[in-house]
N, C-alpha and C positions, 0 to 999 in steps of 0.2 A: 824053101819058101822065099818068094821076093825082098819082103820084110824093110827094107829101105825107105821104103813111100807106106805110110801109114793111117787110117782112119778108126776111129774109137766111135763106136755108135753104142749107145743102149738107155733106155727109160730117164726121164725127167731123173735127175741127182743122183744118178748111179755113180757119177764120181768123170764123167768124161772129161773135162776141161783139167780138173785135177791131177788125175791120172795119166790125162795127154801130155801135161805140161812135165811131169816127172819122168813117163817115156823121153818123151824130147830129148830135156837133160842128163840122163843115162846114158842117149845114145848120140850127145852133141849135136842132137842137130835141129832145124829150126821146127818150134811150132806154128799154128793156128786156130784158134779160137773160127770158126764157121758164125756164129751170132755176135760176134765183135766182125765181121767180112761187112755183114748184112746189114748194121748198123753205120759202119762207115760208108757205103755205100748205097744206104738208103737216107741214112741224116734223122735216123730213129729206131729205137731199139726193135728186136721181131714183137715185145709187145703192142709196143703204139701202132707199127705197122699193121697188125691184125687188127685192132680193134678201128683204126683208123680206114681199111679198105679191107679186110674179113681175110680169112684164111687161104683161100686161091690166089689172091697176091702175093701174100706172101709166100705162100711154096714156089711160086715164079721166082720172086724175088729170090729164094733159098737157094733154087737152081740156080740161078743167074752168078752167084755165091759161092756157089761150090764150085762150079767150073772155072771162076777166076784162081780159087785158092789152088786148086788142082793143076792149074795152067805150068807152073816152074818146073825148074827138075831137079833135081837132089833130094835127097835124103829128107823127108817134111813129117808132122805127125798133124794130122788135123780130129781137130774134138768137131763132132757133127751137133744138130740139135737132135734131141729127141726122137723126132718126126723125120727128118731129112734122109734115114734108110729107109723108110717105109715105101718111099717112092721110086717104082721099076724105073723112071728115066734118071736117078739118082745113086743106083747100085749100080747100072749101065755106066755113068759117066764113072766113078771109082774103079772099073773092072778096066772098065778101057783104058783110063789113065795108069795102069799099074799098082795101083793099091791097094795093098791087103787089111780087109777090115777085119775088125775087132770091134766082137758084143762084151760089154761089159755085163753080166747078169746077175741083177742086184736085186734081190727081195721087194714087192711093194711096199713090204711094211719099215725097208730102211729107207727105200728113196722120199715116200711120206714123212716118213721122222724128218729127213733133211729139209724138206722142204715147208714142214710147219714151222720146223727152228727159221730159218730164215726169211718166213712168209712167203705165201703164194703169189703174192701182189704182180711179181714180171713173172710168173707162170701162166698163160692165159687158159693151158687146158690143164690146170690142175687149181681150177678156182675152188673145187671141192672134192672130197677124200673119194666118194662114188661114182663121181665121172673119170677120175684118176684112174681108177681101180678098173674100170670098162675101158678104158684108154688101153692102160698096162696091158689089160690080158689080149686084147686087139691087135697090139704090135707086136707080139711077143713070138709071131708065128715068124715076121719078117728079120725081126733082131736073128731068128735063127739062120739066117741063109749067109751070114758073116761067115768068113772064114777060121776063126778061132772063136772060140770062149768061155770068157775067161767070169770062173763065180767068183761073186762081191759076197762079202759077209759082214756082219759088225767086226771090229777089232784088224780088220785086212785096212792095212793103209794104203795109202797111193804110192810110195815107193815100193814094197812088197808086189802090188800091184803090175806095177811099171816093169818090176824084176823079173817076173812070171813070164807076162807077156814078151818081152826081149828074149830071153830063153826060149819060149818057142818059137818066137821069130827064127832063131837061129838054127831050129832043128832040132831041138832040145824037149819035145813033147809035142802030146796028139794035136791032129785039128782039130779035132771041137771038140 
């Protein structure tokens, strides 16, 4: 499996950014935050963004995003938003670039916990626990079309994590 060029996609607080950032540093090499892209390059975060010009913008915007972060070459792990697999011209662009995604598949009821502990406030679609929860099961069909993945559970840290995924990077376990 290619495994060099990396993308972490799965559900609001499954741990992407976390667990991307510890892939990374496992395997020395650089990350991306995909919502820190959009932000510097919008000059506001994807909440203000949405709520400021609605949600079609900013999936443009995402796009626009993801192709710049994708654009290098070497060895990269990018943590995606949420939403940003959900989009066929967004697994297109990942596929063509070389990079092999990774579903994080993490319980509604832990990425909820995560996300009441630290407020929903820069969540704009997880403003409440039942739109979350019709969201989650929504995505949940596109999270599968990843090429690996990997179950999140309480007690699994992001190194553990990061570990899993590297091992089967490597050939070291199933696809999915």
């Amino acid at each position: 499996m290619k495994g060099g060029r990396v993308v972490v996609t799965g559900f609001m607080a499954a741990g992407k950014t976390t667990v991307g950032r510890a892939l990374a540093r496992l395997r020395g090499c650089a990350f991306c935050d995909l919502d820190g892209v959009i932000t510097a390059r919008e000059g506001r975060t994807p909440r203000r963004l949405i709520d400021d010009e609605g949600e079609a913008a900013f999936r443009d915007a995402e796009t626009d995003a993801l192709r710049e972060a994708l654009g290098g070459e070497g060895p990269l792990v990018v943590a995606l938003g949420g939403g940003a697999w959900t989009l066929e011209r967004n697994r297109t662009l990942v596929r063509e670039r070389g990079f092999t995604s990774v579903w994080l598949d993490a319980p509604f009821e832990l990425c909820w916990q995560r996300i009441a502990e630290v407020g929903a406030d820069d969540r704009p679609f997880a403003r409440d626990p039942a739109r979350a929860l019709a969201l989650y099961e929504e995505r949940r069909s596109a999270y599968a079309l990843a090429d690996l993945r990997i179950p999140v559970a309480h007690g699994r840290g992001a190194e553990e994590l990061a570990a899993e995924i590297a091992l089967r990077l490597a050939g070291g376990g199933q696809k999915n």
